[in-house]
C-alpha positions in Angstrom: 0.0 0.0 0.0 1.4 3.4 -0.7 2.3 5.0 2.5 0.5 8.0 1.4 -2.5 7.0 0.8 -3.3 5.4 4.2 -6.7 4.9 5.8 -7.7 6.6 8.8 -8.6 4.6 11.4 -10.6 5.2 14.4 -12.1 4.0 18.0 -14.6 6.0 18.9 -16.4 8.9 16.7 -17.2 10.9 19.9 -16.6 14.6 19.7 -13.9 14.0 16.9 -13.7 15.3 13.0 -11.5 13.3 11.0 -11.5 14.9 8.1 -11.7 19.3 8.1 -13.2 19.7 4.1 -17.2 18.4 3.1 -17.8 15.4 1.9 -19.6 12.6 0.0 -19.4 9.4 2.0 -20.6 6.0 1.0 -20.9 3.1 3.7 -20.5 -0.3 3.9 -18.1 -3.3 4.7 -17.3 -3.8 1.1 -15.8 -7.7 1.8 -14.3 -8.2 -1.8 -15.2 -5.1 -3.2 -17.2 -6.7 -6.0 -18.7 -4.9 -8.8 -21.9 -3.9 -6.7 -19.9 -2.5 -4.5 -17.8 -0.7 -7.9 -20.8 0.8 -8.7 -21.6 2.6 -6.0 -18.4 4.1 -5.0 -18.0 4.9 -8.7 -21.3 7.0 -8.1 -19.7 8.5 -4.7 -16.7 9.7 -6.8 -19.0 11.4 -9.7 -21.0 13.1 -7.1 -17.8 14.3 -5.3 -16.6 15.7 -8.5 -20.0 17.5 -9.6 -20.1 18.9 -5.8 -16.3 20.2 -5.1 -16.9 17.6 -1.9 -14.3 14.8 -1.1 -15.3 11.2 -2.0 -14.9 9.2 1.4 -15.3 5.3 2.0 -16.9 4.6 5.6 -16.1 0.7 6.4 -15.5 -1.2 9.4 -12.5 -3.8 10.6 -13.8 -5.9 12.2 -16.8 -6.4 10.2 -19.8 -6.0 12.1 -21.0 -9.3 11.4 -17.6 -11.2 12.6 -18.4 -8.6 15.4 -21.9 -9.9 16.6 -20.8 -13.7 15.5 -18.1 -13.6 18.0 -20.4 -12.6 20.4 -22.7 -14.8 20.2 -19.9 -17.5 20.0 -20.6 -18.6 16.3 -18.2 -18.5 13.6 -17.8 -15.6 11.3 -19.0 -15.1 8.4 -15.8 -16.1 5.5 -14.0 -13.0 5.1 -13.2 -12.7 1.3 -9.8 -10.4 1.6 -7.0 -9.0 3.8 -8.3 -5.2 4.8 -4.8 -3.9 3.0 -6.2 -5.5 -0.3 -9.7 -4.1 0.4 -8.3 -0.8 0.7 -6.3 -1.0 -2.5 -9.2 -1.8 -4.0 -11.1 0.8 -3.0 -8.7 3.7 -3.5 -8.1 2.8 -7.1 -11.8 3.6 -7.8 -10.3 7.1 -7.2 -11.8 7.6 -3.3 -9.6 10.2 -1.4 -10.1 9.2 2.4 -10.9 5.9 3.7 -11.9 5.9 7.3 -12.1 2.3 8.9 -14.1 2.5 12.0 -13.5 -0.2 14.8 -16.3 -1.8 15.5 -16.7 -2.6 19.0 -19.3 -2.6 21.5 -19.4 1.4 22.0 -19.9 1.5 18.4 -23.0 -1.2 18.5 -24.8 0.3 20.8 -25.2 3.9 18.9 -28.8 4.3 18.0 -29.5 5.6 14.6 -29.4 9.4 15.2 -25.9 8.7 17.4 -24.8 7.4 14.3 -25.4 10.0 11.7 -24.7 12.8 14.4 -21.4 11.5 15.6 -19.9 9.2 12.6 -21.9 11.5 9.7 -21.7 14.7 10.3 -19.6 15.2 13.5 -16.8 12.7 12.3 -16.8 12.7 8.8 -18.7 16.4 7.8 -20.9 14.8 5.4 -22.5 16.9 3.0 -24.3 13.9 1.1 -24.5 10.1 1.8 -24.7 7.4 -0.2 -25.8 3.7 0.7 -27.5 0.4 -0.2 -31.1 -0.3 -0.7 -30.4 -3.0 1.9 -28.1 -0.8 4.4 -29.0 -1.1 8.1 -27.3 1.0 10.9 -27.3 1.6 14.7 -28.6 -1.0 17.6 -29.9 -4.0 16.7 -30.1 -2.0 13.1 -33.0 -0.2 14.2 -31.9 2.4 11.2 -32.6 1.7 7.5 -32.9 3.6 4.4 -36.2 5.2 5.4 -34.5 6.8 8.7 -31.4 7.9 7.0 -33.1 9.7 4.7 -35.0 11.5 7.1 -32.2 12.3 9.2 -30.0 13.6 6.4 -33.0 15.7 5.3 -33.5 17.6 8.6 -29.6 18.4 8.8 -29.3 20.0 5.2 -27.4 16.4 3.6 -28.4 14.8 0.2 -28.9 11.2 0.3 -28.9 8.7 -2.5 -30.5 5.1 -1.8 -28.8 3.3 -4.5 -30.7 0.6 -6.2 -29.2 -3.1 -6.0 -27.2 -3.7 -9.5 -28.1 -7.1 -10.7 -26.5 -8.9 -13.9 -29.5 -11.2 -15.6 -31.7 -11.0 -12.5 -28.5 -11.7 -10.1 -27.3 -9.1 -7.5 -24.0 -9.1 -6.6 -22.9 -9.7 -3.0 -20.6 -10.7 -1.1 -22.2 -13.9 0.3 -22.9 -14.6 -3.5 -19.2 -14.6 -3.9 -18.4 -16.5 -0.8 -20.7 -19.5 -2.3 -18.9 -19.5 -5.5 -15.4 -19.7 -4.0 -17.0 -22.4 -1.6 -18.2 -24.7 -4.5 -15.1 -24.2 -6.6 -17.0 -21.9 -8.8 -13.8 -19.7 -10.2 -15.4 -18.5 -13.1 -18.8 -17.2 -10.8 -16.6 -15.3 -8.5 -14.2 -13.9 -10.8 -17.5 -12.5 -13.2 -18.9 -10.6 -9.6 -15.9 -9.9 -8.6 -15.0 -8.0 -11.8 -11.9 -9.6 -11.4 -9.8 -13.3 -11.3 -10.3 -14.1 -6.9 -6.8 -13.3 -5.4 -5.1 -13.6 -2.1 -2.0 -11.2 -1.5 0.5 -12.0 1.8 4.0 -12.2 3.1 5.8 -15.7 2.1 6.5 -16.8 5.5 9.1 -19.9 6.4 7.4 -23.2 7.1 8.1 -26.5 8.1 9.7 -27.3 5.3 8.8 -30.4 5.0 7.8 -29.7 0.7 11.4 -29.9 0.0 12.1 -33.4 1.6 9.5 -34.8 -1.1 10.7 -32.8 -4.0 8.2 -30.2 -3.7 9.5 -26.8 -2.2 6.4 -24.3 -1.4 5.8 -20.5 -0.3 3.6 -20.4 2.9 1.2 -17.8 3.6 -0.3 -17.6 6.5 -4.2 -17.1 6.2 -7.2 -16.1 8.3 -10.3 -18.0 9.1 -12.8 -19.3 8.5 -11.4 -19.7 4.7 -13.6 -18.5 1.8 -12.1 -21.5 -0.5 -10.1 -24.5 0.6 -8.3 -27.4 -1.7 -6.1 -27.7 -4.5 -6.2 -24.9 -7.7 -4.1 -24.0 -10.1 -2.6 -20.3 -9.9 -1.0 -17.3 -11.2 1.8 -15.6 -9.0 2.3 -12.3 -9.5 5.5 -10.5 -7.4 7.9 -12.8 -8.3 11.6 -11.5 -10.0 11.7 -13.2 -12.9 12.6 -11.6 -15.7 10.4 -10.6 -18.4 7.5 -12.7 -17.0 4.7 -10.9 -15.1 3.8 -13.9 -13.6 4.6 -17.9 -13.0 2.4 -20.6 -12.7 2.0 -22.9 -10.2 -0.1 -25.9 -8.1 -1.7 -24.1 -4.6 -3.2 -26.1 -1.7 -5.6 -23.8 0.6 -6.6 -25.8 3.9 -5.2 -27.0 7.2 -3.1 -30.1 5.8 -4.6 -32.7 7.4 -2.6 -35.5 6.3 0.5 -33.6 8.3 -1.0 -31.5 11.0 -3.8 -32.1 13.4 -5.8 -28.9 14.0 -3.4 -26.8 11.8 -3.7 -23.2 11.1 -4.9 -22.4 7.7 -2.1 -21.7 5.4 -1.7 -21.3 1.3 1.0 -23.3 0.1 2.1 -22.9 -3.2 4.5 -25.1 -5.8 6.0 -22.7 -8.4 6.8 -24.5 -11.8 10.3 -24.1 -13.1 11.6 -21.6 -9.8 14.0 -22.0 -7.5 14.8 -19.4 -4.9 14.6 -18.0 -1.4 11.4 -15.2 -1.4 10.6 -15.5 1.9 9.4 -11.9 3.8 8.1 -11.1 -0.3 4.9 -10.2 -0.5 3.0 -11.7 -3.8 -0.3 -11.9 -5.1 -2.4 -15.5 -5.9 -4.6 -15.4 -8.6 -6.9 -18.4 -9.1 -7.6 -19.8 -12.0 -9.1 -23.4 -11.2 -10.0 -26.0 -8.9 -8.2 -29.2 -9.3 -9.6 -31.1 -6.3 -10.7 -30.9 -2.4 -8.2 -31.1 0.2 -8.0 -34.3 1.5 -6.4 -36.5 4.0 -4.2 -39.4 3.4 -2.8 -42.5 4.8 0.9 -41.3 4.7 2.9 -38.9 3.4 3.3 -41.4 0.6 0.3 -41.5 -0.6 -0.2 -38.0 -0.4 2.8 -37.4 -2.5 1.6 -40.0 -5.4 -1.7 -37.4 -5.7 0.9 -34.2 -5.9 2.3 -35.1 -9.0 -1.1 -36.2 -10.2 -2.0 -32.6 -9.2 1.1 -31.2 -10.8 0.1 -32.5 -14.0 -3.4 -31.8 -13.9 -2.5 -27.8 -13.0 -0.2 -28.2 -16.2 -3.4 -28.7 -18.2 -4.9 -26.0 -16.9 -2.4 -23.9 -18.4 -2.4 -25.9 -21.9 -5.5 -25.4 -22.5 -5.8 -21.9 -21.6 -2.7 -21.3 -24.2 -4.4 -23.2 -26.9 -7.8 -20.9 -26.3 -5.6 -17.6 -26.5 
């Protein structure tokens, strides 16, 4: 992330103005920033520009729902993307401040009008709002579109209610997204995404136990509960290799249960024709398909035997994608 162009982030709204000049704020958690989610920042940046105000993304880490889920001691829902890849979405839609509210319990028990007052127009001077036809806000989302609107309108702010945006009867969300990476569905995600499905992250060391079967990997550590898990064939992008802007390779996403008992969820991936050291380099994994489920074997053996099965499946993959281009 450019240093410059870091979000704000914040505690508690109370009696605090984050931003000095007017401006047009759009809300949400924007988990993948898919293309419904484009759409209506796109509109938050036109209406900036038409108004001389500056186009602001309101979001929250954590999300409220991982929020209330840990409460209520249930597991979140899938989160789609690392916040810093979030945010680099966002800003490249051409958004000039990005607050990211922590979302705690001071900030769930707001009611509506301690919303708008404090976050709106106290914390963020907004001069006109944008949000979903779906949007909710303040205890036990006791606000909706209807409030908001009434609010804005008795302190002097324009508010835009922004239609869902569908594609052949679909709308795009994020828990639409979250199914298609669950099922294996590449294609699905990648069309309302707007985008192939990537994970960026720091190689980190591992146990390196890849290179005592022939198959050296870079680990990523990941988050969970995992939007996709199993084997895929990938694109890397942020390796040094010269003149290619990528290299391909075999990925597992999962826990490795053939190796670890209750293991931490990690993406390993296999880079055809690389050798080198890249650990602390960050790199970007693009899918392009699902080979298989994760599974767990009988030995180490056995699990090896279906890695080069894998290897030469992934290789496919990428033959046929060359003969179609």
């Amino acid at each position: 992330m450019n240093p410059s162009r870091r979000p704000s982030f914040a505690r508690d709204f109370a009696a605090q103005r984050f931003i000095s000049q007017p401006t047009a704020v759009t809300i949400g958690n924007f988990d993948g920033v898919h293309r419904g989610h484009q759409a209506m920042i796109e509109v938050c940046v036109k209406a900036a520009r038409q108004r001389e105000l500056t186009p602001v993304v309101l979001t929250f880490a954590p999300a409220p729902g991982a929020f209330f889920a840990k409460r209520a001691g249930q597991p979140p829902p899938a989160k789609l993307q690392r916040i810093r890849d979030k945010l680099a979405c966002i800003w490249a839609i051409g958004i000039e401040h990005i607050q990211a509210a922590r979302f705690n319990a001071a900030m769930a028990a707001m009611s509506p009008d301690q919303f708008c007052e404090r976050v709106l127009r106290e914390g963020l001077n907004a001069k006109w709002v944008i949000v979903g036809d779906d949007f909710r806000y303040g205890a036990n989302r006791a606000g909706d579109v209807k409030t908001l609107h009434a609010w804005c309108a008795a302190n002097g702010i324009e508010c835009y209610v922004m239609p869902a945006v569908r594609a052949m009867d679909v709308r795009f969300s994020s828990s639409l997204v979250r199914e298609a990476l669950a099922s294996g569905e590449l294609t699905t995600a990648a069309a309302l995404l707007g985008r192939p499905y990537r994970i960026s992250g720091k190689i980190a060391h591992g146990d390196k136990l890849g290179r005592t079967i022939g198959f050296p990997t870079l680990n990523i550590p990941l988050w969970s509960p995992l939007p996709l898990s199993g084997i895929f064939a990938v694109r890397v992008y942020g390796v040094d290799v010269a003149g290619a802007g990528y290299l391909i390779g075999a990925a597992n996403v999962g826990t490795r249960p053939t190796v670890k008992t209750n293991g931490r969820p990690l993406l390993e991936v296999f880079l055809f024709d690389f050798k080198g050291e890249l650990y602390g380099k960050r790199v970007v994994v693009e899918f392009v398909a699902k080979i298989r489920d994760e599974a767990k074997f009988a030995s180490v053996e056995e699990m090896t035997t279906q890695m080069h099965q894998d290897l030469s499946a992934v290789r496919e993959v990428f033959t046929a994608k060359s003969s179609i281009a």
